[in-house]
C-alpha positions as CSV (number, residue, x, y, z in Angstrom):
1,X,0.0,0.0,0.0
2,X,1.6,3.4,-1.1
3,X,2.4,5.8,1.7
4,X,0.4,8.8,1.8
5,X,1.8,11.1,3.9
6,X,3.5,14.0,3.1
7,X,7.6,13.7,2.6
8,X,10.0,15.5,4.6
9,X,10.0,19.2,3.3
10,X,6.9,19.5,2.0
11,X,3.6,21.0,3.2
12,X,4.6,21.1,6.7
13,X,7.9,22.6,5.9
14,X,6.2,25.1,3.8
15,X,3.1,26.0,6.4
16,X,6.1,26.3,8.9
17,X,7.7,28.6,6.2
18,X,4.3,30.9,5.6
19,X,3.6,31.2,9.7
20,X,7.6,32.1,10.3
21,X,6.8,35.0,7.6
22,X,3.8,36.1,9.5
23,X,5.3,36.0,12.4
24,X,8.3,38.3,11.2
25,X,5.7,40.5,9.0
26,X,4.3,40.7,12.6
27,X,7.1,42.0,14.4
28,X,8.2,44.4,11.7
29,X,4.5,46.0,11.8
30,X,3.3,45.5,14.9
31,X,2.2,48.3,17.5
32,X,5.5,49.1,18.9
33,X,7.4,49.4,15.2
34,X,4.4,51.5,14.2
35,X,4.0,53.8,16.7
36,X,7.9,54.4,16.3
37,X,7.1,55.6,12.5
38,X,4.5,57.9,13.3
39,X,6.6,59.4,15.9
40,X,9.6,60.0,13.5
41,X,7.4,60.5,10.1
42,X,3.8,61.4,12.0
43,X,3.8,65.0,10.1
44,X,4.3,63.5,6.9
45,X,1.8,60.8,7.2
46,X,-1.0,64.0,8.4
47,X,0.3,65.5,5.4
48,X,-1.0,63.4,3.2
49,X,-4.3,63.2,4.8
50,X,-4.8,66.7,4.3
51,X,-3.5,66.0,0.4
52,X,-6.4,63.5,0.2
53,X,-9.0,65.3,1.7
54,X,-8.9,68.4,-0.5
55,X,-9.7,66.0,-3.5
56,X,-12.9,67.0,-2.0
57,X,-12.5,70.6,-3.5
58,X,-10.1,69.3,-6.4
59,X,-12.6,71.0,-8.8
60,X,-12.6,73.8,-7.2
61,X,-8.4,74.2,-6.6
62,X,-7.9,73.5,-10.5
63,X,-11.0,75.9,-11.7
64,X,-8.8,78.5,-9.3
65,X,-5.2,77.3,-10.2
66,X,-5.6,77.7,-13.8
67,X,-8.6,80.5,-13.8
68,X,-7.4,83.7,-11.6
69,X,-4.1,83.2,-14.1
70,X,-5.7,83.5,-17.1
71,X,-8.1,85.8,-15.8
72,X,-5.2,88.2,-14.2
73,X,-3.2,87.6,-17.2
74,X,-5.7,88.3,-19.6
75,X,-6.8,91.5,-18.1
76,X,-3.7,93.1,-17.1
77,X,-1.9,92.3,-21.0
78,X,-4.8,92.7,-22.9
79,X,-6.8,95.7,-21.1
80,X,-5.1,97.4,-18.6
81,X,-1.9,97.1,-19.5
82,X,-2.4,98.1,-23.4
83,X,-4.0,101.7,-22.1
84,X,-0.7,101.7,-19.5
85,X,1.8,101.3,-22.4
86,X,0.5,103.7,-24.5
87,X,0.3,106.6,-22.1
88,X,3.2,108.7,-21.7
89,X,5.1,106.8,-18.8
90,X,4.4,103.6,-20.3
91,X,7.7,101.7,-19.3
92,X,9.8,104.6,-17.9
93,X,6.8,104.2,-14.7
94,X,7.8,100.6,-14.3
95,X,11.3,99.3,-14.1
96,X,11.4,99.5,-18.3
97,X,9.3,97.2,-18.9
98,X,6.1,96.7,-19.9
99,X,3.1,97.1,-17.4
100,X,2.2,93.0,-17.6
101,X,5.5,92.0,-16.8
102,X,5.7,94.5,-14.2
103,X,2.6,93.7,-12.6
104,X,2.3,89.8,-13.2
105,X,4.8,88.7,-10.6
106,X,3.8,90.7,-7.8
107,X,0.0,88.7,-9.1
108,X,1.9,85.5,-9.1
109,X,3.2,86.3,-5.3
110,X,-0.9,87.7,-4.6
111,X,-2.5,84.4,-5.4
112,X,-0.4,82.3,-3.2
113,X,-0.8,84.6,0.0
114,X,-4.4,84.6,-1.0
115,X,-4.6,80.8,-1.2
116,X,-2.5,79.9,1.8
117,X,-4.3,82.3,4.1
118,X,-7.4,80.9,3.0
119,X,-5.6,77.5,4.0
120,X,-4.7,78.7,6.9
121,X,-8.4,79.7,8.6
122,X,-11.2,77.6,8.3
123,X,-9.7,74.7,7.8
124,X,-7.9,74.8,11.2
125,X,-11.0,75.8,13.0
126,X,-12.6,73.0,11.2
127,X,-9.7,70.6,12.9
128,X,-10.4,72.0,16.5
129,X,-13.7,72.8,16.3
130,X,-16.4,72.3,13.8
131,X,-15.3,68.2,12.7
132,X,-12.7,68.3,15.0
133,X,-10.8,66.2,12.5
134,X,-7.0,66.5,14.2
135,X,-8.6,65.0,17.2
136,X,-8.5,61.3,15.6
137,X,-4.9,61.6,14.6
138,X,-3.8,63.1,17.8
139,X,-5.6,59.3,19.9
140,X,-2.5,57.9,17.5
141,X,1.4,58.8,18.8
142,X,1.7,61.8,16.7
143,X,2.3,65.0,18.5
144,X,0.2,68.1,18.0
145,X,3.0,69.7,17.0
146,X,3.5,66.9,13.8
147,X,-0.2,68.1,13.1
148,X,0.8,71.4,12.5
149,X,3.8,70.7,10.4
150,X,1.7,67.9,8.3
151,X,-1.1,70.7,8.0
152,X,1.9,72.9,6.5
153,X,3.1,70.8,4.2
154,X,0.2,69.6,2.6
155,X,-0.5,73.4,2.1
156,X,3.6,74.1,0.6
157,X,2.3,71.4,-1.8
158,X,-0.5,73.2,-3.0
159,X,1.3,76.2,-3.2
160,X,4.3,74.8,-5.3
161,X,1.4,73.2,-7.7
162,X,-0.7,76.5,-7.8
163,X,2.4,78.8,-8.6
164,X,3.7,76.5,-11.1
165,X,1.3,76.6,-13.1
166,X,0.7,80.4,-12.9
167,X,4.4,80.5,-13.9
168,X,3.7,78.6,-17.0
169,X,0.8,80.5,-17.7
170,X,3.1,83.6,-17.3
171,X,5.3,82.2,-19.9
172,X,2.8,81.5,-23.0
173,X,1.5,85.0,-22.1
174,X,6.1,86.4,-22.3
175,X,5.5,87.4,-18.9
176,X,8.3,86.6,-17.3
177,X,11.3,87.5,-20.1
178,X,14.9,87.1,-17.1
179,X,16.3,83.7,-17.2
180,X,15.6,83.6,-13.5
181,X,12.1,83.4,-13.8
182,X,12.0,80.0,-13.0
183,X,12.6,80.9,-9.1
184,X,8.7,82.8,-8.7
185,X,7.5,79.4,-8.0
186,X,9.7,79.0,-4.4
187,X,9.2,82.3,-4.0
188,X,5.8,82.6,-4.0
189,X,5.6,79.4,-1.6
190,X,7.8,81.1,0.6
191,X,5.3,84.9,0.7
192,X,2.1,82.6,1.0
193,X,3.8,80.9,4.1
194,X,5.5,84.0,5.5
195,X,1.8,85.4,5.7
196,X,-0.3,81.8,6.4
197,X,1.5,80.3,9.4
198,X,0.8,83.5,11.3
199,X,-2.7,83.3,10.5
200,X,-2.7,79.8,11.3
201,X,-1.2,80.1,14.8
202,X,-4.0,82.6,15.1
203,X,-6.4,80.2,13.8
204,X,-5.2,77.7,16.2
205,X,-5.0,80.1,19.1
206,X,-8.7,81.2,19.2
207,X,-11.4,79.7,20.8
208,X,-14.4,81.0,18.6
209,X,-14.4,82.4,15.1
210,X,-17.2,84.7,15.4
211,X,-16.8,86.3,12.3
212,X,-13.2,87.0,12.6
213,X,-11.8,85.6,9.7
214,X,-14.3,87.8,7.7
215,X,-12.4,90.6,9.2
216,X,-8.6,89.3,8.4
217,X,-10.0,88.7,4.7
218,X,-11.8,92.5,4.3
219,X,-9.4,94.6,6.6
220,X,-5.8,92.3,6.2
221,X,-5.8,90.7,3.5
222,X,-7.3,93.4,0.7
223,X,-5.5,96.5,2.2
224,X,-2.1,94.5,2.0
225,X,-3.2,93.5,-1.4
226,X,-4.0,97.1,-2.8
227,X,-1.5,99.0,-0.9
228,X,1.9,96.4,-1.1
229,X,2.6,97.8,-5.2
230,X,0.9,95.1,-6.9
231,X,-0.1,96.9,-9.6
232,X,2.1,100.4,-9.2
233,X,5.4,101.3,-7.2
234,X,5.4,102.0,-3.4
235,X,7.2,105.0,-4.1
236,X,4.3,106.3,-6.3
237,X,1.7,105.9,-2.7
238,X,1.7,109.1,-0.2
239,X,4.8,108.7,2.9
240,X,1.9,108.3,5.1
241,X,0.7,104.7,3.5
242,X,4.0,103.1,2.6
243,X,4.8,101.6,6.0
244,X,1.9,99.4,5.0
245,X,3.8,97.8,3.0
246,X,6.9,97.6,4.5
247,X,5.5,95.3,7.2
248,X,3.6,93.5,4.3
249,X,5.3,89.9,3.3
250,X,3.2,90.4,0.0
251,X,5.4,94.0,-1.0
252,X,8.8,91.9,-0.1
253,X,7.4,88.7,-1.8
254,X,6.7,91.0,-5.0
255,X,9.7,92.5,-5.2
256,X,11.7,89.5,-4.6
257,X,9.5,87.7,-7.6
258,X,10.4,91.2,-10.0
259,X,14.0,90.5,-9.2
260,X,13.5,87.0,-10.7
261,X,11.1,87.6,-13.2
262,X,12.6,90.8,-15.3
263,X,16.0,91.9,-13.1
264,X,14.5,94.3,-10.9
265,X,17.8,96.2,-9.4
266,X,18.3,96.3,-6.3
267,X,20.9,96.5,-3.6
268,X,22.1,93.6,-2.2
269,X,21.3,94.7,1.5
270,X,17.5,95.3,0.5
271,X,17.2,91.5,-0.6
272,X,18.8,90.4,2.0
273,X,16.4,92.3,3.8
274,X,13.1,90.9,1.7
275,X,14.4,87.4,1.9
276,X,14.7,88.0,5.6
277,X,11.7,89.3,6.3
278,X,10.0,86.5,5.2
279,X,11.7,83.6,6.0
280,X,11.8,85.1,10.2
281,X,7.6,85.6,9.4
282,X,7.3,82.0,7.9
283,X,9.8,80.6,10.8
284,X,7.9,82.9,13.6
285,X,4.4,81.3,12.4
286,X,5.3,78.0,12.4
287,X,7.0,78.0,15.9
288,X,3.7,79.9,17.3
289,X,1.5,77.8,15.5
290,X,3.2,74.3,17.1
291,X,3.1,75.7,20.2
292,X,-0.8,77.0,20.1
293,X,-1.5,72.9,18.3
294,X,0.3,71.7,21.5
295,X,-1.2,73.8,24.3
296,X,-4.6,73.4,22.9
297,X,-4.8,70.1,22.2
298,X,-3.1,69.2,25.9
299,X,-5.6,70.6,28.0
């Protein structure tokens, strides 16, 4: 009669083979070795959270991306700017150039501190407050402070997106004619943060909204935008007005972006200065707004 049983080394060498692999698949993800990733990598994990939940609004953040461009564009090249050009200033008024390129940097730089702020408000309250969506994450090991951070960078990654593709735009409409052009994108993700993570450590300080980010939108946020030479040079405002915006991120973003769009000159010092400004704004906000994630959601 034949033997039936299995021979040495085969099925239950190879089930003892399989449960081995579980068991080391379980040691290599199992609570301890997971909780030890989101501790190092927890921001970038809440990152992409925040990347997959604004496929929610995707319509809405490619109708914008590629819209307020053209729109901008559009207008200031074909309308306003032709009437600029042909008056007697015409270029002498703006650097020597022609009014688009002089004003479509400075609308690059607009767009992302408009976006990021935007970012930076209801959304947050929506995390403490209305969903309370960073309360989910924060049962897990990551820190408040990685909430923050992920928050941010999901935000720097809409941003570099956004600006790109403005800066293309820019180019089909000859825009942005200096070889350095190319550097508007990081520059405008550097002025949307300089001006978002303050408003976001706001956002994250308060307890209540009540109407308040109505108020940074009509009384911040348009003033800075009319009165930080978007569309003319600070110089041309009364000496009353132009502190506003010399304490504006969006006046140092623009003239950093017309430095790399068309050669802007400048003196050294005075970049120094812009770049300065913003990157102590962007590195203030963050700090403050870590610290407001931490104290809030500890108590």
């Amino acid at each position: 009669m034949t033997d039936q049983r299995a021979p040495a080394g085969g099925r239950p060498a190879a089930r003892d083979t399989r449960a081995r692999h579980r068991s080391s698949l379980v040691r290599a993800h199992g609570p301890g070795v997971s909780a030890a990733r989101a501790r190092r990598w927890g921001a970038l994990y809440f990152a992409e959270h925040m990347l997959r939940r604004m496929r929610a609004y995707l319509v809405t953040i490619v109708v914008t991306s590629v819209g307020n461009p053209l729109l901008y564009l559009f207008s200031m090249g074909v309308g306003l700017a032709t009437i600029v050009d042909r008056s007697g200033t015409g270029s002498a008024a703006f650097d020597g150039v022609g009014y688009l390129a002089y004003a479509a940097p400075a609308l690059l730089v607009s767009s992302a501190v408009l976006t990021c702020a935007n970012e930076m408000m209801y959304p947050v309250m929506d995390g403490f407050k209305w969903r309370r969506v960073y309360y989910g994450p924060h049962v897990t090991p990551l820190a408040p402070g990685q909430l923050a951070t992920g928050h941010i960078l999901a935000v720097g990654v809409r941003l570099l997106v956004q600006c790109l593709v403005f800066f293309l735009i820019m180019l089909a409409f000859g825009a942005a004619p200096g070889p350095w052009a190319f550097l508007l994108v990081p520059l405008g993700v550097l002025t949307g943060m300089a001006f978002g993570a303050p408003v976001m450590a706001y956002s994250a300080y308060i307890e209540k909204e009540n109407f308040q980010f109505s108020m940074i939108q009509r009384f911040v946020i348009m003033p800075l935008f009319l009165f930080s030479g978007t569309f003319y040079p600070l110089e041309t405002m009364p000496a009353g007005m132009q502190w506003i915006g010399w304490i504006s991120p969006l006046w140092h973003g623009s003239q950093l972006a017309r430095i790399a769009s068309y050669g802007l000159s400048l003196p050294a010092w005075l970049v120094g200065v812009h770049l300065g400004y913003l990157a102590a704004l962007g590195v203030l906000g963050i700090w403050w707004a870590r610290r407001n994630y931490t104290r809030r959601m500890s108590t």
